[in-house]
VMD Tcl script that draws the C-alpha trace (Angstrom):
set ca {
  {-39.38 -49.30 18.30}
  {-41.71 -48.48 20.69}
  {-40.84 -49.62 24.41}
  {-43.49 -50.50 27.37}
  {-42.45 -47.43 29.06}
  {-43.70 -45.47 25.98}
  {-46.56 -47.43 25.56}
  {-48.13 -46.99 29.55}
  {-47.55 -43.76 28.99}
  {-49.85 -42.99 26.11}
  {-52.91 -41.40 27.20}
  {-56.56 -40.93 24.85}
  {-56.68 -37.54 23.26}
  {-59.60 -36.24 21.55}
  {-58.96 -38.37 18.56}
  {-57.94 -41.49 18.06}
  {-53.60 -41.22 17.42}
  {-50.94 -43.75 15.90}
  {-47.76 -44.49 17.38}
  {-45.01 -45.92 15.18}
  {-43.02 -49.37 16.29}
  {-41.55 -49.43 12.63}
  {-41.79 -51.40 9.20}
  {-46.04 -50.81 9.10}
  {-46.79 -51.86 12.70}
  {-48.48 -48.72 14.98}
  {-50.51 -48.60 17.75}
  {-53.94 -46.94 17.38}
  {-54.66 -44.63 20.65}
  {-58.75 -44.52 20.59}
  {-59.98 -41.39 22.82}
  {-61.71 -44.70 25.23}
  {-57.78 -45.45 26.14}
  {-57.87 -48.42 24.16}
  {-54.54 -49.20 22.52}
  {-55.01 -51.41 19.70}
  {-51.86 -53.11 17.75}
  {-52.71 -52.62 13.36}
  {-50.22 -53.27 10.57}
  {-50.52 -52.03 6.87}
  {-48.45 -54.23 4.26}
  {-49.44 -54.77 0.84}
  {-50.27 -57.93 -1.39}
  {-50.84 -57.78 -4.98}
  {-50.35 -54.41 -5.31}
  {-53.44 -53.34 -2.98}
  {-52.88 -51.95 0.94}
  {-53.77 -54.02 3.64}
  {-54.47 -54.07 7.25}
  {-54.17 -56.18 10.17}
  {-54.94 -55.96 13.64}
  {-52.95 -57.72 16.35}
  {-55.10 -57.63 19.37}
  {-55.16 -54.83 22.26}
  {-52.59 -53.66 24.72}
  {-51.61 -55.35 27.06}
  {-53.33 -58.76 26.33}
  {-51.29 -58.77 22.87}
  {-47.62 -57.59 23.93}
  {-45.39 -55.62 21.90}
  {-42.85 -58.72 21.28}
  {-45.95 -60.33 20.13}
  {-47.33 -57.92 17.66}
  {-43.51 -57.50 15.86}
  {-43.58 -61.79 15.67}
  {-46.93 -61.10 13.78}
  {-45.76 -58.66 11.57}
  {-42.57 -60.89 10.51}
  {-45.31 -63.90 9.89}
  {-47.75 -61.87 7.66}
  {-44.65 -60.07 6.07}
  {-43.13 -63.09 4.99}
  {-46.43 -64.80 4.01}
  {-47.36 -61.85 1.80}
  {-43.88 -62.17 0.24}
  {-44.37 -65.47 -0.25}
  {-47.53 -65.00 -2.17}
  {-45.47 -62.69 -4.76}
  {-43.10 -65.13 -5.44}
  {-39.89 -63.00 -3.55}
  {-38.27 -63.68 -0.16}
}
mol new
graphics top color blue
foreach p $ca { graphics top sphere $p radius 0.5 }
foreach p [lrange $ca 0 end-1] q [lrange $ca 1 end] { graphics top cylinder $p $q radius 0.2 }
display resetview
């Protein structure tokens, strides 16, 4: 998981970078120093993704409470829990 500490202390690179908080959520580094929250999942067998919101306006407790709601709505949808 990542922490705020590791977050802040991201900085742009040449090209845009993902950081891993676990289970399909990262954060997308963009060379501009934006920091952008995305989760992959799948539903019906095809990959999807979902963005969150930006750092720090969408916080990192925030983004993982998304990820549980879209996680459980997409199982849901299949018919499993």
């Amino acid at each position: 998981m990542l922490t705020d500490k590791a977050i802040q202390a991201a900085k742009p690179k040449g090209r845009p970078y993902k950081l891993a908080d676990g289970e399909g959520l990262t954060m997308l580094v963009n060379p501009n120093g934006s920091k952008l929250w995305r989760f992959r999942y799948r539903q019906e067998g095809r990959e999807k993704m979902l963005g969150f919101g930006s750092y720090p306006d969408t916080s990192a407790k925030l983004a993982r409470g998304g990820r549980v709601r879209v996680a459980m709505a997409a199982a849901a949808s299949r018919g499993t829990n």
